[in-house]
C-alpha positions, 0 to 999 in steps of 0.5 A, a space after each residue: 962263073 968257073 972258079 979253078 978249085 979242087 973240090 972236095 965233098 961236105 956233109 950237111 944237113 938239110 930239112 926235107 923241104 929244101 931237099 925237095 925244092 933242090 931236087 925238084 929244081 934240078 930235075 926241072 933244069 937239067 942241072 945237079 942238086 950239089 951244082 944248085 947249092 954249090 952256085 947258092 952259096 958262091 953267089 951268097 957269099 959273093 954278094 955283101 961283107 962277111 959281117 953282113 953275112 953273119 947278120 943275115 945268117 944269125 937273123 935266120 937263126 944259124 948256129 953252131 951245130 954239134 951231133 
């Protein structure tokens, strides 16, 4: 799916696992760390409402975090 945005860069914090998977995925696949998760995400959030979403999140134990 081609989606016609400015991109713009976002920090996150990862743990290093997922970091690896990523990166190992990447390299395996010719394909860029930032395109995987870039992909993920828009796949993840195209697929159910918003308050389904929440509740996976919520579920996974996502919360608000502050430095």
């Amino acid at each position: 799916m081609s989606r016609d945005l400015h991109l713009r860069t976002m920090s996150v914090n990862l743990p290093d696992d997922l970091i690896h998977r990523v990166r190992k995925l990447g390299f395996d696949e010719n394909l860029s760390a930032s395109s995987i998760v870039e992909q993920a995400l828009i796949a993840f959030l195209d697929v159910a409402s918003e308050a389904d979403l929440v509740k996976v999140l919520r579920d996974r134990g996502a919360t608000l975090r502050r430095g």
